[in-house]
N, C-alpha and C positions, 0 to 999 in steps of 0.2 A: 504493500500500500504506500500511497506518496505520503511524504514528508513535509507539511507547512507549519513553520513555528514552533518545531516539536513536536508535535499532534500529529497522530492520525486523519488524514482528512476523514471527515464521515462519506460513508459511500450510500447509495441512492436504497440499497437494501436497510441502511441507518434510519434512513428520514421515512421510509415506507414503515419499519418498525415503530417508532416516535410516532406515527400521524395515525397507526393501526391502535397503539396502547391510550391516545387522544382521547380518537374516538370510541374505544369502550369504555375510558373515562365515565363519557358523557352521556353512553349510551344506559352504561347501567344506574345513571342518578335519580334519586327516587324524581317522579312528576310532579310532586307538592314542591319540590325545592324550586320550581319555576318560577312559580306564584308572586313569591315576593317580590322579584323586582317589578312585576308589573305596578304592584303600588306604585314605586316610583314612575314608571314610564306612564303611566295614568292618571297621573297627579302633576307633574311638568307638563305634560302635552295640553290638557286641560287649562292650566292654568296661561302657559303659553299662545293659545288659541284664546283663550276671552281675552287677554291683553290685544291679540292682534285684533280682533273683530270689533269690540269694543270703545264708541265713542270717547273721545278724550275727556278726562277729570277736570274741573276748571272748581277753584275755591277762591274764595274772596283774594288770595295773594297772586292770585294768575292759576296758569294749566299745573297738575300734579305730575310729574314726568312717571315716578314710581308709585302710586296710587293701591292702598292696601286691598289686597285681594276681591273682599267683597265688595268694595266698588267696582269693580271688574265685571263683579255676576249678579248685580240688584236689578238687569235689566238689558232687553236685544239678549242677543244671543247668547253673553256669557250665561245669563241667568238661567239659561235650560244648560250650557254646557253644566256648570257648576252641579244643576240639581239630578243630573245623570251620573257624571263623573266621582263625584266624593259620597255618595251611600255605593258607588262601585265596586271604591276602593274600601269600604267598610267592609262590603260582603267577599274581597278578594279577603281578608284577612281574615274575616271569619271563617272561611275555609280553612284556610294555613292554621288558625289558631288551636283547633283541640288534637291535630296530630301535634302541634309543635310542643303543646304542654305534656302533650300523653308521653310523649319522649323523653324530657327533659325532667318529669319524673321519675322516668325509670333511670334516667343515666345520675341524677343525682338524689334519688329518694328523699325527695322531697317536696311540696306539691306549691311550692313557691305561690300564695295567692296573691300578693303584693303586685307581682309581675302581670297576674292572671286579669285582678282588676284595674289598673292603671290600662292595660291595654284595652279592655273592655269599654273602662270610661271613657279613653281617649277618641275610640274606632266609632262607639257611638255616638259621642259629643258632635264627630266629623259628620257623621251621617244627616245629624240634623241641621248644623251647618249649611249643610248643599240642598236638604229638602226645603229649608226654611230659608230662602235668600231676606237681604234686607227690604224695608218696603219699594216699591215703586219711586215712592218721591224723597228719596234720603236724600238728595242734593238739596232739595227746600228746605230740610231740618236742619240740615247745615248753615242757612243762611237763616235759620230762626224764622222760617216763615209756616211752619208747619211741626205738629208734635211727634213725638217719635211714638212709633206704634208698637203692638204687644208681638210682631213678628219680629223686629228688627230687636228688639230686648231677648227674645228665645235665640236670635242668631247669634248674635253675641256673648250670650249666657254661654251656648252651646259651645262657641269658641273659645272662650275662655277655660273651659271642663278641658275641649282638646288639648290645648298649649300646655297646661298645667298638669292634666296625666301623661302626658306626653312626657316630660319633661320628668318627671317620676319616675316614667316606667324605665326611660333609659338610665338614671342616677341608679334604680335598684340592679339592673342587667348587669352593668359594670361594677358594681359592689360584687356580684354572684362572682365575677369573673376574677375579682382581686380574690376573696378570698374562699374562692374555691380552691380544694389540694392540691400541689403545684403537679401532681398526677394524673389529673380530672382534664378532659378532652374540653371541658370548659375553660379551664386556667389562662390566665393570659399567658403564662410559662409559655404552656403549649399552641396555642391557636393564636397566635400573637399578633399576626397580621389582622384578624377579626376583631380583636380585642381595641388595636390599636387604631381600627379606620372608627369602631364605633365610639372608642374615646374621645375621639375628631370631632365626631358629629353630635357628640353629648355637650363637648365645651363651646363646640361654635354653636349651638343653636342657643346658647345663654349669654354668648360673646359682643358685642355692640360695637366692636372696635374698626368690621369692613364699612359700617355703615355710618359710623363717627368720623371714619379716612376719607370718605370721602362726600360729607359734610360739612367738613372743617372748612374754616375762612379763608385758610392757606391751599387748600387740595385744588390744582388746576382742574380734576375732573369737576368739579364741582361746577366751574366757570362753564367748560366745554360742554356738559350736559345741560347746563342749567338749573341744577339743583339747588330746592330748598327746604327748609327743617320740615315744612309739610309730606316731602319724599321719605324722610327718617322712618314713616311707621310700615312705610309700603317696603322699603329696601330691608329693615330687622324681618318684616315678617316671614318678606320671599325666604331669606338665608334660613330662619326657622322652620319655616314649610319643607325647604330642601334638608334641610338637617335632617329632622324625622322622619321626612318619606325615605332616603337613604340607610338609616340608621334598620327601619323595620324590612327595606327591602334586600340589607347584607343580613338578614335570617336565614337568607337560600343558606349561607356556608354549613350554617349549625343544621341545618334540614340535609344537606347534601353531605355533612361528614359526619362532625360530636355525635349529633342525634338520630343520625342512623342507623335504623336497627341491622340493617346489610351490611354496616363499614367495613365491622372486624371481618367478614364472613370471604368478603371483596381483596380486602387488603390481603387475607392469609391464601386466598386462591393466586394473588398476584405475588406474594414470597414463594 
């Protein structure tokens, strides 16, 4: 065989081998491991389309460039995307959700409820969210010409239930993973990459500092886009929204390895 570098080159029987062990990889990954990233992809797309379709924000200081989500879906189009898209993504997770616990009982005997209802509260909160958009006329409440109604109070409410179990549920996951046994296919020891994109996504969705950078009076982006403090609630919220549709949709790993009941079975057929 030639010689580049020291190395064997790989030969085309190498790369056929590598792309044959790929693809039973992925062929033998449980179907529920899919699931979760479509949260995410159903949840960005969603929200990305009612920003596109969706007439401009205008508040008493001029147009809102990044305008909080449910301005987005109180009306046109976004308002049916919203109210299809986010009890979707509720019912995608309520699928994933009772193999994910049935699992993760058995790997760590323990029936973790903490986890069980923060995601509950959260997945529901979101559902009504999307069934319940704000009223029709919130731009007017805005401008104090109109009172706010008992839809646009449950959409709100509902959201707040999200953000805040949301926000729970991933403080308690990454507690399980610190001080799970640094043997436990949970342990950040072991699964570290998982441990560590969900860390990411626990500290930045409580973080203020992308959307403080560039808010500041000194941030040229601020100049170039145009941004004003009015943009603060829309720009924290996106980066929140993205945090936890991420956070819930890297579940596939623990669905696709810790918590499958095939892994060991897999692994020892591949030793």
């Amino acid at each position: 065989p030639s010689v580049i570098a020291g190395h064997n080159k790989p030969s085309t029987a190498d790369w056929l081998g590598l792309a044959r062990t790929r693809t039973e990889v992925l062929t033998a990954m449980r179907p529920i491991a899919c699931l979760p990233p479509c949260i995410l992809l159903v949840a960005s797309t969603a929200i990305a389309a009612a920003y596109a379709l969706s007439p401009p924000v205008s508040l008493v200081g001029g147009r809102v460039v990044t305008p909080p989500i449910s301005l987005l879906m109180y009306d046109g189009p976004g308002r049916t995307l919203g109210q299809v898209a986010f009890p979707a993504v509720s019912l995608l997770f309520g699928c994933v959700a009772p193999a994910f616990f049935r699992d993760l009982r058995r790997v760590t005997g323990a029936a973790h409820p903490g986890l069980v209802a923060t995601s509950a509260a959260a997945f529901a909160g979101l559902a009504v969210v999307g069934a319940v958009p704000l009223q029709r006329d919130v731009p007017a409440v805005m401008r104090g010409e109109a009172r706010l109604g008992a839809d646009s109070v449950l959409h709100q409410s509902a959201a707040a239930v999200f953000f805040a179990a949301a926000i729970a549920h991933m403080a308690l996951w990454m507690r399980l993973c610190v001080t799970a046994p640094p043997a436990s296919p949970l342990s950040y020891r072991v699964g570290w990459r998982s441990a560590l994109f969900k860390g990411a996504c626990a500290v930045t969705s409580v973080f203020p500092l992308p959307a403080a950078f560039l808010l500041h009076p000194a941030s040229p982006a601020r100049r170039v886009l145009s941004l004003s403090e009015a943009d603060a609630g829309g720009l924290q919220q996106y980066c929140l929204v993205l945090c936890v549709a991420s956070f819930f949709a890297s579940y596939s790993v623990e669905l696709a390895g810790a918590l499958d009941p095939a892994g060991e079975q897999r692994e020892s057929k591949r030793d």
